[in-house]
C-alpha positions in Angstrom: 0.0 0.0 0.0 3.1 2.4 1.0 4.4 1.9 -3.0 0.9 3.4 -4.5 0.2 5.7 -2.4 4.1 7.0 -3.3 3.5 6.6 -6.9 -0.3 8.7 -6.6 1.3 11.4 -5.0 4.5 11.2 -7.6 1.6 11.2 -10.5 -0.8 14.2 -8.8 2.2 16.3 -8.9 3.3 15.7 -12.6 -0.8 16.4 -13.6 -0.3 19.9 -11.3 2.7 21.2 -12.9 1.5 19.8 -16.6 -1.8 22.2 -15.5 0.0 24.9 -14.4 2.3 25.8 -17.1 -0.6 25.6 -19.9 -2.3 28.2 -18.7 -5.0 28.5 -22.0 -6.3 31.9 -23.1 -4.2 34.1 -25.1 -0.6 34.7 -25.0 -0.5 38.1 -24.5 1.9 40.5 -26.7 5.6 40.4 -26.4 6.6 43.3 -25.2 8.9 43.6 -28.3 5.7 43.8 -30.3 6.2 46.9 -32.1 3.6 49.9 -32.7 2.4 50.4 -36.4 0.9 53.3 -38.4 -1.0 53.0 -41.3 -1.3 55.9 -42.8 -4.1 56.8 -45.5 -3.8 59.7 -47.7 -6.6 61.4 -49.2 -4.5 64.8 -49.5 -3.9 66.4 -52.8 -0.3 66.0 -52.7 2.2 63.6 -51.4 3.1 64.0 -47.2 5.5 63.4 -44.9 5.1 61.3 -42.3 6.4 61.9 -38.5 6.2 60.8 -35.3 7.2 62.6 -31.9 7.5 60.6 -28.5 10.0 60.8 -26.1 11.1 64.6 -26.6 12.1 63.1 -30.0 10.4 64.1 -33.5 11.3 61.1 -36.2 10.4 61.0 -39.9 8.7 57.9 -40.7 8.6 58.3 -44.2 6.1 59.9 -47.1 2.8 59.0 -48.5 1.8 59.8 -52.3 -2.0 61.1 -52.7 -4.6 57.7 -52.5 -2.3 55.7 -51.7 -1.7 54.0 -47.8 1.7 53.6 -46.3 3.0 51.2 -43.4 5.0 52.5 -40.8 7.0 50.9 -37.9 7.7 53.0 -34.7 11.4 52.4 -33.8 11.5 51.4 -29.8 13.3 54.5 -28.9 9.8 56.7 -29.9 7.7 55.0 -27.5 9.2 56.0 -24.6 6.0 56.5 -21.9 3.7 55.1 -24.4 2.6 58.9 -25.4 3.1 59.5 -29.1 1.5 61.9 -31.6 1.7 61.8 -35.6 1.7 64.5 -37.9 1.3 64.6 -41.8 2.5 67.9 -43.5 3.9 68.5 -47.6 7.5 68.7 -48.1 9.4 71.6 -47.8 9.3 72.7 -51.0 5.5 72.2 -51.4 3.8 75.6 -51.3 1.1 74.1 -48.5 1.9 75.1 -45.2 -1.1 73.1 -43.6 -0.6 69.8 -41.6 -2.3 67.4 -39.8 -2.2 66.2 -36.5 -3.4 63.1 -34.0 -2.9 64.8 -31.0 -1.3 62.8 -28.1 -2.2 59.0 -28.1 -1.0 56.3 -25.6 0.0 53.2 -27.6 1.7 49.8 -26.0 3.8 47.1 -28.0 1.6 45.3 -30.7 -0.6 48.7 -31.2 -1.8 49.3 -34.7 -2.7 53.2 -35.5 -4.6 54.1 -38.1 -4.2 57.6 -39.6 -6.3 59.0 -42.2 -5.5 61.8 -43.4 -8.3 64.0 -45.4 -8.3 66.3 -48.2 -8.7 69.0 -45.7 -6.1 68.5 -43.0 -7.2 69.6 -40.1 -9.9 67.3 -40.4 -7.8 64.1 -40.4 -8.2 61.2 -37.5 -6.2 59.2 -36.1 -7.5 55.9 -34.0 -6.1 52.7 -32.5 -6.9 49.3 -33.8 -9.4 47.5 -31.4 
């Protein structure tokens, strides 16, 4: 009787841990997920694309008119999580108007979606449910 009730208690303890470490659900996000833009462009002419986070502005890149572009946020950007994204022409465009999200708080894996409209200031920007 000594012998199973040793090899019960050996077995209960291998089911526990086995249990334990699935867990189920979702895995949540690595925290090296990074934060995406997607950036829209309904504008007339072609913009460029920044970001500013962590008492740092950064030029993602530029967008032609109609067309979307795909950003990454490098890891140094993110900072607190605050960021805020602004479209505006190039220098040499005769358009002084830009538009801007206004500060958003983002975590890694976030997905932004910034539409920008043929009038700027009327251009959104919202994070992926």
């Amino acid at each position: 009787m000594r012998h199973g009730s040793w090899v019960l208690t050996l077995l209960l303890l291998l089911v526990g841990s086995a249990c334990a470490r699935g867990g189920g659900g979702e895995a949540p996000e690595p925290s090296g997920s990074p934060v995406r833009v997607e950036v829209t462009n309904n504008y007339a002419l072609a913009l460029e694309i920044f970001v500013i986070g962590a008492g740092t502005t950064h030029r993602l890149g530029s967008v032609d008119p109609g067309m979307v572009g795909q950003f990454e946020i490098p890891q140094t950007i993110i900072g607190s999580g605050q960021l805020e994204f602004q479209a505006k022409p190039p220098p040499r465009s005769p358009a002084r108007e830009q538009a801007r999200s206004g500060p958003m708080l983002v975590a890694p894996g976030t997905i932004v979606d910034f539409v920008i409209t043929p009038r700027l200031f009327n251009s959104t920007a919202t994070v992926r449910p």
